[in-house]
C-alpha positions, 0 to 999 in steps of 0.5 A: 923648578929643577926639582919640579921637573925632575919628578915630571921627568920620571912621568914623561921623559919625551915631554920633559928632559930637554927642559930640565937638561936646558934648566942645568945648562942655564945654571951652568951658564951662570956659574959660568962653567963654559965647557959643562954649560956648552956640552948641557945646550947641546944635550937639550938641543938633540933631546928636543929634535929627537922628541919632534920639539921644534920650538924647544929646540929653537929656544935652547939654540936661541939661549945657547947663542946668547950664552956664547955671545955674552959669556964665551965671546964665540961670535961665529959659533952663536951667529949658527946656533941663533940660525938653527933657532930661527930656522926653528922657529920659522918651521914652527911658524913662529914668524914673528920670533924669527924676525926678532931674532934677525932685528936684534942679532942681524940674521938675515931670513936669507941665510937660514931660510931660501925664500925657495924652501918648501917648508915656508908657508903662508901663515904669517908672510 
């Protein structure tokens, strides 16, 4: 996959380095190279929102958060990468993810998304 998109990359770089960035960033999570896999999310994350990708955005603080959790024991730093990728996924109206990712890791909606937010619309509610 990483080879595949590497070529793609040279094509449409705003459409494909933040997934071939979380691609590395997931290959170091299972070396796991804490440090390298940590510095690669975040890279994925800011080249995501920099493209307007909200729902790959969501997805590498999703993967981040569980990296922390699982392999870096950083409880309090992946509870706030699961609320940026809730309130990722909330903007892009993927409700029922959101929801997931309260049920499976107890993030309220409250604490990502104020029920006053502008951007919370009908689409799923």
């Amino acid at each position: 996959a990483i080879n595949t998109i590497e070529v793609w990359l040279k094509y449409s770089p705003s459409n494909f380095e933040n997934k071939l960035i979380l691609l590395y960033a997931e290959q170091q999570a299972s070396l796991p190279n804490i440090q390298a896999a940590r510095n690669l999310y975040d890279a994925s994350i800011k080249s995501a929102r920099d493209n307007g990708r909200v729902h790959e955005q969501g997805l590498a603080c999703e993967l981040m958060g569980k990296f922390l959790m699982s392999v870096a024991n950083d409880f309090i730093c992946a509870k706030e990468y699961l609320k940026k990728a809730q309130l990722c996924y909330l903007q892009w109206g993927a409700r029922k993810k959101a929801s997931m990712l309260s049920k499976d890791y107890g993030i309220k909606a409250d604490d990502v998304y104020p029920v006053s937010n502008p951007l919370k619309h009908g689409r799923d509610s």
